[in-house]
C-alpha positions as CSV (number, residue, x, y, z in Angstrom):
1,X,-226.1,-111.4,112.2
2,X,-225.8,-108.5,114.5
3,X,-228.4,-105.6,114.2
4,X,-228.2,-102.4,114.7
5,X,-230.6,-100.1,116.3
6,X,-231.2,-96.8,114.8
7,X,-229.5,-94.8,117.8
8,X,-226.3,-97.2,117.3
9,X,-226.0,-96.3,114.4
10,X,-226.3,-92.3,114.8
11,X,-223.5,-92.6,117.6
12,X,-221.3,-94.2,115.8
13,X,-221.6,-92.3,113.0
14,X,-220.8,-89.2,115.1
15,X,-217.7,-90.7,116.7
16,X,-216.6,-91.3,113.6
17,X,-217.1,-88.1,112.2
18,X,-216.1,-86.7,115.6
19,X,-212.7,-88.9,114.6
20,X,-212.3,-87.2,111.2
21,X,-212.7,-83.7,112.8
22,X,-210.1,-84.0,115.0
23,X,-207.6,-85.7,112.5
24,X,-208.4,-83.0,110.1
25,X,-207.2,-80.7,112.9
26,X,-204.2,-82.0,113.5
27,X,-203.2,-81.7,109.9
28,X,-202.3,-77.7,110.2
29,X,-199.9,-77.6,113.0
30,X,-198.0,-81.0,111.9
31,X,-197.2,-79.2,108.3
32,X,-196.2,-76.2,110.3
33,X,-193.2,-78.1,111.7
34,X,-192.5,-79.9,109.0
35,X,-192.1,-76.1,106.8
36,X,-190.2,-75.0,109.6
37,X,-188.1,-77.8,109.4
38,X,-187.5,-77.9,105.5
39,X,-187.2,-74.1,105.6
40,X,-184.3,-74.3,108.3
41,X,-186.3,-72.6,111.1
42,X,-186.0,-73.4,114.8
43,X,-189.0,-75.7,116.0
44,X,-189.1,-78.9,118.1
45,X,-188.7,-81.4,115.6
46,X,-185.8,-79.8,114.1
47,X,-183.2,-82.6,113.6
48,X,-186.0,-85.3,113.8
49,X,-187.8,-85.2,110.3
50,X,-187.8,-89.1,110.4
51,X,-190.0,-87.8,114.1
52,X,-192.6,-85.7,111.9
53,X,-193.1,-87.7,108.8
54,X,-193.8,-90.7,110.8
55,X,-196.4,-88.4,112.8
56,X,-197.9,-87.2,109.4
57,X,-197.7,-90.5,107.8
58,X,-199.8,-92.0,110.8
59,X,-202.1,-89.0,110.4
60,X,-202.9,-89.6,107.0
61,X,-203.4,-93.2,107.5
62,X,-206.1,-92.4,110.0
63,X,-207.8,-90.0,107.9
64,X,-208.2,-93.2,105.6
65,X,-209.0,-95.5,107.9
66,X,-212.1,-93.0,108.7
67,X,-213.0,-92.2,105.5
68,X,-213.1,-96.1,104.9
69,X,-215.0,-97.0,108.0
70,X,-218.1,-94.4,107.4
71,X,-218.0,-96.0,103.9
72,X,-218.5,-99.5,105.2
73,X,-221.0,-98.0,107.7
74,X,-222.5,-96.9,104.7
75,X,-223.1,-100.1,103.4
76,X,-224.2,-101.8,106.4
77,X,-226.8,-99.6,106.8
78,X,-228.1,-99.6,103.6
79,X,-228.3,-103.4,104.1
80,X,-229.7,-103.0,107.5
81,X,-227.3,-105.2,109.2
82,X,-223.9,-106.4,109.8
83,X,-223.9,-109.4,107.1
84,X,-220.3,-111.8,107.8
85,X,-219.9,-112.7,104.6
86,X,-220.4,-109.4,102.7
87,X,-217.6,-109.8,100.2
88,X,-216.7,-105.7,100.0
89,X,-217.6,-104.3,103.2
90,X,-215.2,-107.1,105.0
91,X,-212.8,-105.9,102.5
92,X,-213.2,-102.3,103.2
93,X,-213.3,-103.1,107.4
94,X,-210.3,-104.9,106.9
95,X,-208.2,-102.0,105.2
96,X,-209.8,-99.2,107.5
97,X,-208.6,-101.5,110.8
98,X,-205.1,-102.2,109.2
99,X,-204.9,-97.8,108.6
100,X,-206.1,-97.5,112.2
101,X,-203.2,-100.4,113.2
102,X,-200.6,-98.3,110.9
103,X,-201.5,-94.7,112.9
104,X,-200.4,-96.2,116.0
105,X,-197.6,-98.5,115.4
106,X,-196.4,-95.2,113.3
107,X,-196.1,-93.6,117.3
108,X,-193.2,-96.3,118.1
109,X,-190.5,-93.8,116.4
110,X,-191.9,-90.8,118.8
111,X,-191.5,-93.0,121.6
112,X,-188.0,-93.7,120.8
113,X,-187.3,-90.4,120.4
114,X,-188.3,-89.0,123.4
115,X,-186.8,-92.0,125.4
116,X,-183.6,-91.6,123.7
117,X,-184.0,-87.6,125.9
118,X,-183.9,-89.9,128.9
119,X,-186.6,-92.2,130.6
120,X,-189.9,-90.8,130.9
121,X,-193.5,-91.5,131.0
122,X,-194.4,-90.3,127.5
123,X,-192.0,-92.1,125.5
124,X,-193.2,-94.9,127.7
125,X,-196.9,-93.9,126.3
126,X,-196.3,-93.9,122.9
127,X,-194.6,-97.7,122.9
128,X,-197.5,-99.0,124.6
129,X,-199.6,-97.4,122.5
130,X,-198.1,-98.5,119.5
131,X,-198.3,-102.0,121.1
132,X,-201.0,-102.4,122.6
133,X,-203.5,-100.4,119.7
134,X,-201.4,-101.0,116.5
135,X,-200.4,-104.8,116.5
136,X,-203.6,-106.4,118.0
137,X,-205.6,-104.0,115.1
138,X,-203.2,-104.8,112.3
139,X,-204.0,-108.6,113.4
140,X,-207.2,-108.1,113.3
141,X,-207.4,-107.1,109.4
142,X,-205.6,-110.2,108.9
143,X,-208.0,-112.3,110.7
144,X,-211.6,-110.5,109.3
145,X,-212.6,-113.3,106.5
146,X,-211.6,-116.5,107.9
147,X,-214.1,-119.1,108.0
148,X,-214.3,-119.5,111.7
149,X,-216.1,-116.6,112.9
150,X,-216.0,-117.4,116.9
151,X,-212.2,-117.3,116.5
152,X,-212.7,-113.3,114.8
153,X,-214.8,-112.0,118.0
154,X,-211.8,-113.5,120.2
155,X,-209.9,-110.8,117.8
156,X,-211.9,-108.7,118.5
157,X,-212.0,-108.4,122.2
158,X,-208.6,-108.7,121.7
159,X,-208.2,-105.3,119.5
160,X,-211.3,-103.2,121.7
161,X,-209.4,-104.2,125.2
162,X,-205.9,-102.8,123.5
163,X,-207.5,-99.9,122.0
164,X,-209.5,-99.0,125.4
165,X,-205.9,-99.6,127.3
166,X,-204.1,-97.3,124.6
167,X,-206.8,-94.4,125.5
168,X,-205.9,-95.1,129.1
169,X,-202.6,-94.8,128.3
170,X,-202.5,-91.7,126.4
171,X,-204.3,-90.2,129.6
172,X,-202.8,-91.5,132.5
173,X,-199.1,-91.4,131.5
174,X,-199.5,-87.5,131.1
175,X,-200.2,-87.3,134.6
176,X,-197.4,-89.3,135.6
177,X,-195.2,-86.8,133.0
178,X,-196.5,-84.0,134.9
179,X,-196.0,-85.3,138.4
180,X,-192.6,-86.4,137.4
181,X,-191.7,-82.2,135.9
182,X,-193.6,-80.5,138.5
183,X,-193.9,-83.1,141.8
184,X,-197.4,-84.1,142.5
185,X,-198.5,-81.2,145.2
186,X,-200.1,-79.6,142.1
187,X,-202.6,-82.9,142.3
188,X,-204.1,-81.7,145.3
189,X,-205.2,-78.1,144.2
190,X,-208.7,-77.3,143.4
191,X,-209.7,-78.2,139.9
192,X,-206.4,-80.3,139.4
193,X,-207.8,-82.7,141.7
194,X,-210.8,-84.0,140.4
195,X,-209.1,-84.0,136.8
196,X,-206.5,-86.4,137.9
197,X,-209.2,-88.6,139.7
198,X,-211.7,-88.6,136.7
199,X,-209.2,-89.4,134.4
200,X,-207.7,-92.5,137.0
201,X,-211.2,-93.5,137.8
202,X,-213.4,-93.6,134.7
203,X,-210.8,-94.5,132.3
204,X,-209.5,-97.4,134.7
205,X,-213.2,-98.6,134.9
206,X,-213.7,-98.4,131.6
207,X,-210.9,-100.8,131.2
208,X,-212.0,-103.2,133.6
209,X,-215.3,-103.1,131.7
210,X,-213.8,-103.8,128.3
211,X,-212.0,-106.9,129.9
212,X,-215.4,-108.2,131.1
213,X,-217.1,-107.2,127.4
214,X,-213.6,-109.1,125.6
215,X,-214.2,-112.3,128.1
216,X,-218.1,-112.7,126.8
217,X,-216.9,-111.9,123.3
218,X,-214.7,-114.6,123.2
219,X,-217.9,-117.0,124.6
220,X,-219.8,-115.5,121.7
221,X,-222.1,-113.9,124.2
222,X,-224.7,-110.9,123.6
223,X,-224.2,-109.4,126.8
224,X,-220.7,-108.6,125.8
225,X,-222.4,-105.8,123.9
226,X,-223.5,-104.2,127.3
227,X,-220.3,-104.4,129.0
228,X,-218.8,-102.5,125.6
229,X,-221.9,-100.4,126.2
230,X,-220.6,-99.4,129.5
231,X,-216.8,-99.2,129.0
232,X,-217.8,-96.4,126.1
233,X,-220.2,-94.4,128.1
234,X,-217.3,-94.3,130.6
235,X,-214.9,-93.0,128.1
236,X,-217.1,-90.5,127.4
237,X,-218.0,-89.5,130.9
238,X,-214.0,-88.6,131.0
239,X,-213.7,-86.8,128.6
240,X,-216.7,-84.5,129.7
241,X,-214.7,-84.0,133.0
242,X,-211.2,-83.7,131.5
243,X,-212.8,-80.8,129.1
244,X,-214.2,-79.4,131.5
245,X,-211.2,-79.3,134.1
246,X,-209.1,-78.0,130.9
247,X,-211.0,-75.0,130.4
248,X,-211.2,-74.3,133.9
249,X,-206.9,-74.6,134.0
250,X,-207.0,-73.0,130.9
251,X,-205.3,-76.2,129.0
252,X,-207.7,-76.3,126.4
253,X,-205.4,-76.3,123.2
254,X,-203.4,-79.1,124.7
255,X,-206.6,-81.4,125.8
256,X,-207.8,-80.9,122.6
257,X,-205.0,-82.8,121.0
258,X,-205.7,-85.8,123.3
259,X,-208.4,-87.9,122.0
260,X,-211.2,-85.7,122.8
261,X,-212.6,-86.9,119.6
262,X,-213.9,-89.8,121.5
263,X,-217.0,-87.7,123.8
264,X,-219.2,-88.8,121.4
265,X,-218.7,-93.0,122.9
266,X,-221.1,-91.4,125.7
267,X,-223.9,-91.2,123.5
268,X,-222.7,-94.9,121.7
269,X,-222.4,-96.3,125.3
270,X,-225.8,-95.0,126.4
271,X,-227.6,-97.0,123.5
272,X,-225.9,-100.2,123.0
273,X,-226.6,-100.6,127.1
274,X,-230.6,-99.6,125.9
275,X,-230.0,-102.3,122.8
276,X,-231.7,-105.5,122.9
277,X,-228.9,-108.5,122.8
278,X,-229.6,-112.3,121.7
279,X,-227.9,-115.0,123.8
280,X,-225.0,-115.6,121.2
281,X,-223.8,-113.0,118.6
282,X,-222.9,-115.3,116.2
């Protein structure tokens, strides 16, 4: 049994909700293309429907993945713990990760697509997103209710090391995209700078972190959770510096359509590091 302090659970109730905001804001401009599309008017997916419904199909899988995971945090709260063997949470956890799965794997046709325009670092992104996100999380909901419970934390690293990667991912190979369009002289100029190295230092660390959280996991270790604790708070700290280097470039539209849902892991970080861990989790 695994409990939860009272700031844990306020974090992660925000990044969830932080989660649903910024899928419900990517709804809008996805059905614009896909009416300009239907209607016959020029836009960027024109041609590619299979593209866009794949985008909005992922979308909309998300969106239930959310709306099922603040439902099971709703019922571990009310219990007042994580509880194994609770029949319809596990069942609800299970569908919500296998949604969250689907949303990326659903980014492998983008990645083709934008290979099949010639090699480049954001096709590139999308595969390994799809890959390293989608298949470990769509394993996990497979793996949820089987009796031997050390085996589902190995899962688990498994799934938070892929999903931190995937973040890294998302991040870092848009640099690369851009220093492969415009050379990488831009890197060097004032605010550009320290953007490229915030986003190359924290989210590299907080790789590195999740690695070290994924190895304890699997030895059924508590201090895992601090090690998670840290890799969060690290995602976090990025994405106060990428916001903040996007509105001083005046990017903002396009950073906002890159995870920034995910600021609120600062605040989750911070208080699983102040949470007190047994020896074993299990």
């Amino acid at each position: 049994m695994i409990k939860l302090s009272g700031s844990v659970k306020i974090w992660a109730f925000a990044s969830l909700c932080s989660l649903l905001v910024w899928v419900i804001y990517m709804f809008p401009s996805n059905f614009q293309h896909l009416f300009n599309v239907l209607s016959g008017k020029q836009d960027f997916y024109a041609g590619n429907l299979g593209v866009l419904l794949s985008r909005l199909a992922g979308l909309w899988a998300r969106f239930g993945s959310v709306v099922l995971a603040l439902t099971a945090g709703f019922l571990v709260c009310a219990g007042g713990a994580v509880k194994p063997n609770s029949g319809l949470a596990e069942r609800i956890v299970e569908v919500a990760l296998f949604l969250e799965g689907t949303y990326y794997v659903l980014l492998f046709p983008s990645g083709l697509w934008w290979l099949g325009l010639g090699l480049n670092f954001l096709g590139v992104a999308f595969l390994l997103q799809a890959i390293l996100a989608g298949v470990p999380l769509i394993l996990l909901s497979f793996k949820i209710r089987i009796e031997n419970k050390v085996k589902v934390l190995k899962w688990v690293g498994v799934a938070a090391v892929g999903y931190v990667a995937a973040l890294w991912v998302n991040v870092i190979f848009r640099w690369f995209d851009m220093i492969e369009v415009i050379g990488d002289t831009f890197l060097f100029k004032g605010v550009t700078s320290w953007g490229f190295l915030g986003s190359m230092i924290t989210l590299s660390v907080a790789v590195v972190f999740a690695v070290a959280g994924a190895y304890l996991l699997t030895e059924n270790k508590g201090e895992s959770i601090k090690w998670f604790g840290f890799s969060l708070l690290t995602i976090g700290a990025h994405y106060v510096i990428y916001l903040t280097y996007s509105l001083s470039s005046g990017n903002l539209d396009l950073a906002l359509t890159i995870d920034v849902w995910t600021l609120p892991f600062l605040g989750l970080g911070a208080a699983l590091l102040r949470a007190k861990t047994e020896k074993a989790i299990l």
